[in-house]
VOPAGU-2260 file (C-alpha; in pm, 1 decimal, decimal comma):
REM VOPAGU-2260
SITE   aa  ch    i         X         Y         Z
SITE  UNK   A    0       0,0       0,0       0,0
SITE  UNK   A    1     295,1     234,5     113,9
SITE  UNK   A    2     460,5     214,9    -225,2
SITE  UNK   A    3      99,9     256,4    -432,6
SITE  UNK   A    4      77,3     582,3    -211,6
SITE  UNK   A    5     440,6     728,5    -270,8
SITE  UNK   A    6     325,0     625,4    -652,0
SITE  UNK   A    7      53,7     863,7    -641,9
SITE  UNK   A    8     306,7    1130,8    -509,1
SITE  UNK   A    9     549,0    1154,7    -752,9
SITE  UNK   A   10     299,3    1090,7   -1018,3
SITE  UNK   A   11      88,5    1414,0    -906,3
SITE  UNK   A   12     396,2    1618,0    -853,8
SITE  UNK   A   13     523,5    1530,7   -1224,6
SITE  UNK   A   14     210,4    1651,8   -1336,4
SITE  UNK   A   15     194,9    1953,6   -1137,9
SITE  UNK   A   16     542,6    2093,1   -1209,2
SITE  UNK   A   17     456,7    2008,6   -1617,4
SITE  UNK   A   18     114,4    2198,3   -1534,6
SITE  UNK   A   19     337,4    2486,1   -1393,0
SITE  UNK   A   20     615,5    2497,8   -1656,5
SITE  UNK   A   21     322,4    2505,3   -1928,5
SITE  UNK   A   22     172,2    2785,9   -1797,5
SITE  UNK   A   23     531,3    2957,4   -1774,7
SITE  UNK   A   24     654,3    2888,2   -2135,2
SITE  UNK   A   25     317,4    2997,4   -2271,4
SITE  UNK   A   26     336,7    3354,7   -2097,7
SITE  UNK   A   27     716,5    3370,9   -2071,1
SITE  UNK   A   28     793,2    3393,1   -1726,3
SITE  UNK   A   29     819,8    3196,7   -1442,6
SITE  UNK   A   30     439,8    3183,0   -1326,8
SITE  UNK   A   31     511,4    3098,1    -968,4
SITE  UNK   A   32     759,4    3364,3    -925,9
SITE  UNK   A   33     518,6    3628,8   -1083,0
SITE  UNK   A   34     206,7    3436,4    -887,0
SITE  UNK   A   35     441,4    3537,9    -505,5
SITE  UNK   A   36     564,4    3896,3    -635,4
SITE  UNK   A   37     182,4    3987,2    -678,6
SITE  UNK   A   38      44,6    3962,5    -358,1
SITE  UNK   A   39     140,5    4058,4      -0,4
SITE  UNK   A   40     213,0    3846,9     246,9
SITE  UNK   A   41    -123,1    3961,9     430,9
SITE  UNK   A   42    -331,1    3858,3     168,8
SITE  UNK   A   43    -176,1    3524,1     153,9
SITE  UNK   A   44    -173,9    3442,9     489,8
SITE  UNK   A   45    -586,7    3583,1     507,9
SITE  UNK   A   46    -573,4    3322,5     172,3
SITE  UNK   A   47    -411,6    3033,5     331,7
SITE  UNK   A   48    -619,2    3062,8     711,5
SITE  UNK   A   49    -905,7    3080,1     482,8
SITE  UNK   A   50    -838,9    2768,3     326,0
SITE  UNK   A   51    -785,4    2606,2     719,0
SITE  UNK   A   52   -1098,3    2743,3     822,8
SITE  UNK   A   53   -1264,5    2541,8     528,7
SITE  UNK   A   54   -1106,9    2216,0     637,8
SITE  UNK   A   55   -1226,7    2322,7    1027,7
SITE  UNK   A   56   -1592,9    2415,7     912,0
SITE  UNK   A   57   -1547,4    2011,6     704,7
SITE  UNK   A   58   -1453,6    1884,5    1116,6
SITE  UNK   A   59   -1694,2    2045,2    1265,1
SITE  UNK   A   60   -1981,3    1890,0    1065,3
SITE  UNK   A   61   -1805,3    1520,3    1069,9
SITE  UNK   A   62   -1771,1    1643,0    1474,5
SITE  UNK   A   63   -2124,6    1721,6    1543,3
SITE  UNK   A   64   -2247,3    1428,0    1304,0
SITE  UNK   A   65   -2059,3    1106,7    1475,7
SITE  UNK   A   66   -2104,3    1257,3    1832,9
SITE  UNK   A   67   -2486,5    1308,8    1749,1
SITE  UNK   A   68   -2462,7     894,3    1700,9
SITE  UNK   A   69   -2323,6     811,8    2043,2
SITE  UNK   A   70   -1985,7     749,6    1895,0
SITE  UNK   A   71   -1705,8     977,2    2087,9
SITE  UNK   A   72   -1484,0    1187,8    1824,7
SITE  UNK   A   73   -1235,3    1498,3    1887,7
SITE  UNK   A   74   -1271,2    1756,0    1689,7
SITE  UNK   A   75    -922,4    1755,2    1601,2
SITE  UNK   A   76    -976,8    1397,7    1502,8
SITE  UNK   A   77   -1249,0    1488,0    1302,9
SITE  UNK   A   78   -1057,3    1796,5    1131,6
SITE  UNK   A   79    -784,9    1606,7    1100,3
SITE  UNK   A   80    -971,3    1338,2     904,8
SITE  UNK   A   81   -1088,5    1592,1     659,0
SITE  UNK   A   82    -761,8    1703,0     553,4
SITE  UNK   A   83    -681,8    1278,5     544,4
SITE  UNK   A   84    -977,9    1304,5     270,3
SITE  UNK   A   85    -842,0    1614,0      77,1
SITE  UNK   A   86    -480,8    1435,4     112,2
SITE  UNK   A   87    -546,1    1134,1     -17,9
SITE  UNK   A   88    -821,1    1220,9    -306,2
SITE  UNK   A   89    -476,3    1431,1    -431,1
SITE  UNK   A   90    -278,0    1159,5    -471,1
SITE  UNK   A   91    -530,3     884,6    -626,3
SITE  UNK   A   92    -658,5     912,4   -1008,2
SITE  UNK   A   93   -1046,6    1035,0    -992,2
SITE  UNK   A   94    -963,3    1168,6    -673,2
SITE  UNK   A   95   -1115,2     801,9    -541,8
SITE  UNK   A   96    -857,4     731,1    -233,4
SITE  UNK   A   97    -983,5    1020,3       2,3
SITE  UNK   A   98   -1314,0     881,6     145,5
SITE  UNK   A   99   -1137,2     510,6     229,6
SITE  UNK   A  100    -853,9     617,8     419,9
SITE  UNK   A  101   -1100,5     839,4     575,9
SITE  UNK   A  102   -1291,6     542,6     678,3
SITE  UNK   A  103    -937,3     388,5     803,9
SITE  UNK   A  104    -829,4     673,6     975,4
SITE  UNK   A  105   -1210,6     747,9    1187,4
SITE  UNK   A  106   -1194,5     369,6    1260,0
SITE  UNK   A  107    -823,4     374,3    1396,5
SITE  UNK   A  108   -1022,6     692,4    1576,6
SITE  UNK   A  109   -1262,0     441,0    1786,9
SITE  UNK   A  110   -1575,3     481,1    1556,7
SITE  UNK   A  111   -1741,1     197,7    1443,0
SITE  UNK   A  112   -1602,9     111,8    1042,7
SITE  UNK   A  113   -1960,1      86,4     958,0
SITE  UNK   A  114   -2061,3     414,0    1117,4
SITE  UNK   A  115   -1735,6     581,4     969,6
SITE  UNK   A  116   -1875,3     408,0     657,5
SITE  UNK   A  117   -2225,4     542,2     612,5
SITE  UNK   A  118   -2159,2     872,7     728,9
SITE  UNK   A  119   -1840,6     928,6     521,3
SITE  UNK   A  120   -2061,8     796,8     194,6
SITE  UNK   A  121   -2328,7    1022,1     330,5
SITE  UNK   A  122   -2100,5    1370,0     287,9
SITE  UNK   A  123   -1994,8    1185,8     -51,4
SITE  UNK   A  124   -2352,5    1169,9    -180,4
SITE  UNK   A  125   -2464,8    1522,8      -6,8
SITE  UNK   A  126   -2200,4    1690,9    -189,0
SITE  UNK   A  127   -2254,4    1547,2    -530,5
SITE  UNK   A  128   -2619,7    1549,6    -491,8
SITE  UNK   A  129   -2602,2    1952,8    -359,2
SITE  UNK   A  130   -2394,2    1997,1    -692,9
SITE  UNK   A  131   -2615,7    1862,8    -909,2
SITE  UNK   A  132   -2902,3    2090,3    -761,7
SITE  UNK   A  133   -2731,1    2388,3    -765,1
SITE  UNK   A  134   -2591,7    2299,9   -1149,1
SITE  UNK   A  135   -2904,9    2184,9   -1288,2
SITE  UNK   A  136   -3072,3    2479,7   -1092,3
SITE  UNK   A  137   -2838,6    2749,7   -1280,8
SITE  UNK   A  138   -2800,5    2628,7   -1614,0
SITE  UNK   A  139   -3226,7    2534,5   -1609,6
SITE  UNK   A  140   -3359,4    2850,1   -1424,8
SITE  UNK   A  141   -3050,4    3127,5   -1452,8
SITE  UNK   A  142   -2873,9    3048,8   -1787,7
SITE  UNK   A  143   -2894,2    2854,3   -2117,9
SITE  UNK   A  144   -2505,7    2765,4   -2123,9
SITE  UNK   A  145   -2151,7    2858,1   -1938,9
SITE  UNK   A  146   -1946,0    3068,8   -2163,7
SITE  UNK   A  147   -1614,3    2828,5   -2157,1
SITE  UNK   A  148   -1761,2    2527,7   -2158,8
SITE  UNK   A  149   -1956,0    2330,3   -2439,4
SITE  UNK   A  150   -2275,2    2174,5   -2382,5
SITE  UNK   A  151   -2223,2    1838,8   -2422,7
SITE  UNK   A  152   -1969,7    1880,9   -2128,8
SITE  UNK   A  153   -2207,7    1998,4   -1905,5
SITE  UNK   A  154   -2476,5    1737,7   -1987,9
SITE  UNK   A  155   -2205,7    1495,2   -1918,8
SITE  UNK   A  156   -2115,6    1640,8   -1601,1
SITE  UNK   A  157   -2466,1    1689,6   -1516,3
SITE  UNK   A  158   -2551,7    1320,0   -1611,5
SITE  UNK   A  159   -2235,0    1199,4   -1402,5
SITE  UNK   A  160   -2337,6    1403,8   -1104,5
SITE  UNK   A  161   -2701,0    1272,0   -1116,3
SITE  UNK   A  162   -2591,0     932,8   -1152,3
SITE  UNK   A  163   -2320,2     899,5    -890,2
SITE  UNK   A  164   -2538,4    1088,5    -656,3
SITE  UNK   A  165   -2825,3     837,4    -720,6
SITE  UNK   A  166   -2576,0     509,8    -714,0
SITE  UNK   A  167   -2438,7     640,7    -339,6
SITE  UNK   A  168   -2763,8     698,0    -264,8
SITE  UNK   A  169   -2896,3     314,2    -303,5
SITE  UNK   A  170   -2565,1     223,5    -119,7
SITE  UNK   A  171   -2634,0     426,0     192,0
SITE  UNK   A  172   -3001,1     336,5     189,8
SITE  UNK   A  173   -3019,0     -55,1      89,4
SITE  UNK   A  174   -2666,8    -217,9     205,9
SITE  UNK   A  175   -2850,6    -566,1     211,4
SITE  UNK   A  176   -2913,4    -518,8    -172,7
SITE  UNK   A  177   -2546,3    -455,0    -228,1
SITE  UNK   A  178   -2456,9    -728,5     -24,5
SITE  UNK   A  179   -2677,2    -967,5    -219,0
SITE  UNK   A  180   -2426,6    -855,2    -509,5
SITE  UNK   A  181   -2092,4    -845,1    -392,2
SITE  UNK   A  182   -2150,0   -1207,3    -120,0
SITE  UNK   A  183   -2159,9   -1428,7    -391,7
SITE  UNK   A  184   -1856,2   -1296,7    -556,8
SITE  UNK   A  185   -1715,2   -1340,3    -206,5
SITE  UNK   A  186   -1804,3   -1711,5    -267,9
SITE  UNK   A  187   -1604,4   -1817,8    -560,7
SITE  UNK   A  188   -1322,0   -2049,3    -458,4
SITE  UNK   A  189   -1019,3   -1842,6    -565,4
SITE  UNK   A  190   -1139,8   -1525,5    -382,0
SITE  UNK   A  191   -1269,6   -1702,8     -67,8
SITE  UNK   A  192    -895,9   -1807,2      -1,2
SITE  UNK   A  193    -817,1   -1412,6      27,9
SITE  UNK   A  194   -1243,7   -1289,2     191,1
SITE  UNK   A  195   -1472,2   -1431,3     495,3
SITE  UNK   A  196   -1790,6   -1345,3     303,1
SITE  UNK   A  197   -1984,9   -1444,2     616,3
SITE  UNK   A  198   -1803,6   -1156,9     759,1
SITE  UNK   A  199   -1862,4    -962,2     457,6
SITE  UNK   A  200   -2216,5   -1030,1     511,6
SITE  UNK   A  201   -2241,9    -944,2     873,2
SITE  UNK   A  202   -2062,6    -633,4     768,9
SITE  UNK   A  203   -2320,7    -482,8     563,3
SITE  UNK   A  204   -2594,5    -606,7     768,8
SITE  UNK   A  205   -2435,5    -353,1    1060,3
SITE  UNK   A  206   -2446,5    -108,5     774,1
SITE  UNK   A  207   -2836,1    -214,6     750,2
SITE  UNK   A  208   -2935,9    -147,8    1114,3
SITE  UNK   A  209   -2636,7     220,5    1118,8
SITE  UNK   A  210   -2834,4     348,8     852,1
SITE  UNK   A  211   -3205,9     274,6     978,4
SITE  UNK   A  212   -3102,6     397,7    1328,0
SITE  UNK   A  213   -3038,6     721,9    1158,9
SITE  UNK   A  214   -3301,7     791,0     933,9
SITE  UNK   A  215   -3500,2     709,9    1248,0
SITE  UNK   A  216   -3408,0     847,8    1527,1
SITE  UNK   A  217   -3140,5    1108,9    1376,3
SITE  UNK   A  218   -3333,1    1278,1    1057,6
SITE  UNK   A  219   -3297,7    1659,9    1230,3
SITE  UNK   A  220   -2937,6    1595,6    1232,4
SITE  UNK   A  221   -2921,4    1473,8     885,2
SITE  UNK   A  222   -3106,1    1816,8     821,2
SITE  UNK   A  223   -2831,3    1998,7     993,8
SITE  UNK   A  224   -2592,5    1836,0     787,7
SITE  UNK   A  225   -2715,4    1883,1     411,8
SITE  UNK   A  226   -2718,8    2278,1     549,0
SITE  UNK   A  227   -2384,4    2281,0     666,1
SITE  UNK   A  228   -2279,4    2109,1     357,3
SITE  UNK   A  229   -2469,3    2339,2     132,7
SITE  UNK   A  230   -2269,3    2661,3     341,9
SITE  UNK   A  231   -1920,1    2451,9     338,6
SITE  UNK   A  232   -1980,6    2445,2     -65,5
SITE  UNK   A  233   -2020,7    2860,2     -68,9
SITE  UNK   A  234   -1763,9    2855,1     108,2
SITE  UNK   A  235   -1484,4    2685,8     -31,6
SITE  UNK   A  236   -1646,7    2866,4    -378,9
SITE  UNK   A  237   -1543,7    3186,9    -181,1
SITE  UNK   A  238   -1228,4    3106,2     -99,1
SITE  UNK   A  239   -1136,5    3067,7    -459,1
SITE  UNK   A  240   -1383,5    3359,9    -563,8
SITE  UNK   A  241   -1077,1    3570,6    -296,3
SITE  UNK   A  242    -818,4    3419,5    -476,6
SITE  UNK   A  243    -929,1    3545,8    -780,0
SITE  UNK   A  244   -1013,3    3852,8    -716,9
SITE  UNK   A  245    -652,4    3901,1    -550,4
SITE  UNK   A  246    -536,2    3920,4    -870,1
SITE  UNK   A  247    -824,6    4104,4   -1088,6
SITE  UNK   A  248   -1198,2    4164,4   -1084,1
SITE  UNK   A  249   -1363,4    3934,3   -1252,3
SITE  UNK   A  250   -1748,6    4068,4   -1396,7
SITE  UNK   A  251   -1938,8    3824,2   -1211,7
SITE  UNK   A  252   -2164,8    3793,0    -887,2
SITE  UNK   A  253   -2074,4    3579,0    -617,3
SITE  UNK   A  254   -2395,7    3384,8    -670,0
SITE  UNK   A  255   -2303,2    3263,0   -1034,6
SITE  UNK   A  256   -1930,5    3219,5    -943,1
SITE  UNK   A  257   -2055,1    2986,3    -717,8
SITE  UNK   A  258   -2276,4    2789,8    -985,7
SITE  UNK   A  259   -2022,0    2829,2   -1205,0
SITE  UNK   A  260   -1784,0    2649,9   -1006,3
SITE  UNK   A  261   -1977,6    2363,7    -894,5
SITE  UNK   A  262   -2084,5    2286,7   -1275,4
SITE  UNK   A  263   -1691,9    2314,7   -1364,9
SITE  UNK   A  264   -1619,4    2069,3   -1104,3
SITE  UNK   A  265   -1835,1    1794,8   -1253,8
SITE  UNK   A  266   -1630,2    1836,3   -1593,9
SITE  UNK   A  267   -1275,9    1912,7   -1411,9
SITE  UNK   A  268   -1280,5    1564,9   -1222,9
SITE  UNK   A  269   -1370,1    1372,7   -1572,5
SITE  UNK   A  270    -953,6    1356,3   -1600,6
SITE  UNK   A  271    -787,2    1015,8   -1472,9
SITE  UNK   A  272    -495,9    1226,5   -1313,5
SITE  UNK   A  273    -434,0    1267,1    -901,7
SITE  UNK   A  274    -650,4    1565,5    -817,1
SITE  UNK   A  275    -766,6    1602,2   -1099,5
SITE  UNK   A  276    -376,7    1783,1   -1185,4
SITE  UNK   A  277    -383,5    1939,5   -1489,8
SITE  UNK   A  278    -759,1    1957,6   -1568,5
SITE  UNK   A  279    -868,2    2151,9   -1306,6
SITE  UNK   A  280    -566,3    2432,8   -1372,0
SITE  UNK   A  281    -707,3    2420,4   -1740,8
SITE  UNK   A  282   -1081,0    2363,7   -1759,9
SITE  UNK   A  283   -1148,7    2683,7   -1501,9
SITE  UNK   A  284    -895,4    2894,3   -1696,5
SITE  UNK   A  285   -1107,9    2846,1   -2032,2
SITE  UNK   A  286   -1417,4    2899,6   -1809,3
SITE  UNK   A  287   -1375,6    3208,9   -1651,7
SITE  UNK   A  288   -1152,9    3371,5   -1934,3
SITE  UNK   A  289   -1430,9    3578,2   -2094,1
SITE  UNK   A  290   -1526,7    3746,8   -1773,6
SITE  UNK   A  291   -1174,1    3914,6   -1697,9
SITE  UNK   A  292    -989,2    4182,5   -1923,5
SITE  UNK   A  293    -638,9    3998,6   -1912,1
SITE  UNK   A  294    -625,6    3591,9   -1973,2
SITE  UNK   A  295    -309,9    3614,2   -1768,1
SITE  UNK   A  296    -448,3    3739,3   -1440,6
SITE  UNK   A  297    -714,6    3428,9   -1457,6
SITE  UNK   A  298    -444,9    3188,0   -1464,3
SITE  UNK   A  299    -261,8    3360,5   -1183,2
SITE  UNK   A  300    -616,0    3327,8    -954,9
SITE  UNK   A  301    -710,2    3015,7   -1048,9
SITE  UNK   A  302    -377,0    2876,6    -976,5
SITE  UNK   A  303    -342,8    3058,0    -671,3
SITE  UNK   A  304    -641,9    2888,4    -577,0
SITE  UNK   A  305    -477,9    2553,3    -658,0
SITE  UNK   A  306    -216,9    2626,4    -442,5
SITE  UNK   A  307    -416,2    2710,4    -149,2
SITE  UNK   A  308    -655,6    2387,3    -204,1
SITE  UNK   A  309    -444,1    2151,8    -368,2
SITE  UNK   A  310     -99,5    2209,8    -386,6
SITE  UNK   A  311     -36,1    2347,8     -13,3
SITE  UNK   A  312    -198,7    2030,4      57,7
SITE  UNK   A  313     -17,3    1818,4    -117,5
SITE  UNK   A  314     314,6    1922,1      21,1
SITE  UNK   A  315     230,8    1948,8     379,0
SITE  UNK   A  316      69,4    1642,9     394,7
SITE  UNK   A  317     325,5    1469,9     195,4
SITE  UNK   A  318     579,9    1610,5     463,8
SITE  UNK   A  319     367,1    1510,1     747,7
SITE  UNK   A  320     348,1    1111,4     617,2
SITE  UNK   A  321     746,1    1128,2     555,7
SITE  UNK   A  322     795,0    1260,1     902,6
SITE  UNK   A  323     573,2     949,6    1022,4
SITE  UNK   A  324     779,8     698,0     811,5
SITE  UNK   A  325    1098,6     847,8     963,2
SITE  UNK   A  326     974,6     803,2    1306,6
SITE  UNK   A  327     893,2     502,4    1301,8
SITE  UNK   A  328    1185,8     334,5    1146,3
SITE  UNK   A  329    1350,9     546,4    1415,0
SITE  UNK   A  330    1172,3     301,4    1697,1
SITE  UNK   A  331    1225,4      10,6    1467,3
């Protein structure tokens, strides 16, 4: 597992430096250099405790959620397992690692793996569901199309958002009906050497009775949840709206930054690379080119913005998990 991880690292920092020198060759400078000489250090250090406060607003939610359901969490554990998420989903292709070693992190934690299960899957499926209301919601009710992006894009990432919204859904809700699929896979004599499908099976029957005890007894809290989520989404769209606007106005309301950004997502994440490196850097540049005078000044926001949400994390976390290795070859 170690090795797939360090993988993922150097694979998403060779993409990000060849991200960062294309961006310099096209405008003839060094981009990160020019990116530092145009703001002060105030504004980034507003920029970076912004981006913090994100990942504590994340905690607090996971906090409130898993010590709503009787099971005991710090909120530095639960902030902590946030930036875990974030970490991770930067280092996999489709961004899929975060939520599992979530899971495995919250369970190391004391909470139950299938409560650290459903309620992890249950941010997944808020956020992509909130996404697809707030995209469907703009492009139906507020505008025909997204100057940068082509239709068939944001059908696609409409469709995807729908659809993986929907799927999560049926996994939170019926566990037993997954189970029925994945047991008898469990069964076959080549991969019952490696799986206890019995266990399996118990497994996602605890899943069963998680889920029903809070749809039951917890459906206020849910409530409070999908809220929170909703205001985490603004923002996190704020943060990067700042970022932006560090660097020039861009002729656009907060309101339809924010849909603008949540229907980009959909189509930025499409990409196969770690944090979506590379895509993301170039599918928001296209987007919000035609609502800023200078094409270079975009590109220095948006990735500013990477920096503060992607590549900031990718460094200190990458630090943090050498640090660990170090330590405990150290005791070995």
């Amino acid at each position: 597992m170690n090795k797939k991880i360090y993988l993922g690292i150097i694979f998403s920092i060779i993409i990000s430096s060849i991200v960062l020198f294309s961006f310099s060759a096209t405008l003839n400078k060094n981009i990160i250099l020019h990116i530092i000489n145009s703001i002060s250090l105030d504004q980034l250090v507003i920029a970076i405790l912004l981006t913090i406060l994100a990942f504590v607003i994340d905690g607090v939610k996971h906090y409130i959620i898993f010590n709503s359901l009787g099971q005991k969490l710090s909120l530095f554990s639960a902030v902590n397992s946030c930036f875990i998420t974030a970490y991770f989903s930067a280092v996999t292709p489709f961004s899929v690692g975060g939520q599992p070693f979530q899971i495995l992190y919250l369970n190391k934690k004391g909470i139950k793996s299938s409560y650290a299960t459903q309620v992890v899957f249950l941010r997944l499926f808020e956020m992509i569901f909130l996404m697809f209301i707030i995209d469907i919601t703009y492009v139906l009710v507020f505008s025909k199309n997204v100057a940068g992006i082509s239709k068939k894009l944001i059908f696609l990432g409409l469709a995807l958002t729908f659809i993986s919204s929907l799927f999560i859904l049926i996994s939170i809700i019926f566990p037993k009906l997954i189970s029925k699929i994945i047991v008898p896979f469990a069964k076959i004599p080549l991969i019952k050497r490696f799986i206890d499908a019995k266990k399996i099976e118990n497994w996602f029957l605890e899943l069963d009775e998680v889920v029903r005890k809070i749809l039951n007894e917890h459906s206020f809290v849910l409530f409070i949840d999908l809220i929170m989520m909703f205001l985490l989404l603004l923002f996190q769209s704020y943060v990067f709206y700042y970022a932006i606007n560090l660097f020039t106005e861009i002729n656009l309301k907060f309101i339809e930054f924010f849909a603008t950004v949540n229907i980009v997502n959909a189509v930025a994440f499409l990409v196969p690379t770690p944090g979506a490196s590379g895509s993301y850097e170039l599918v928001f540049t296209n987007a919000f080119k035609p609502f800023v005078t200078d094409k270079e000044l975009i590109i220095k926001g948006v990735l500013f913005y990477r920096f503060l949400s992607y590549y900031l994390v990718l460094i200190s976390g990458t630090l943090i998990l050498l640090f660990s290795s170090f330590k405990k070859k150290e005791k070995n």
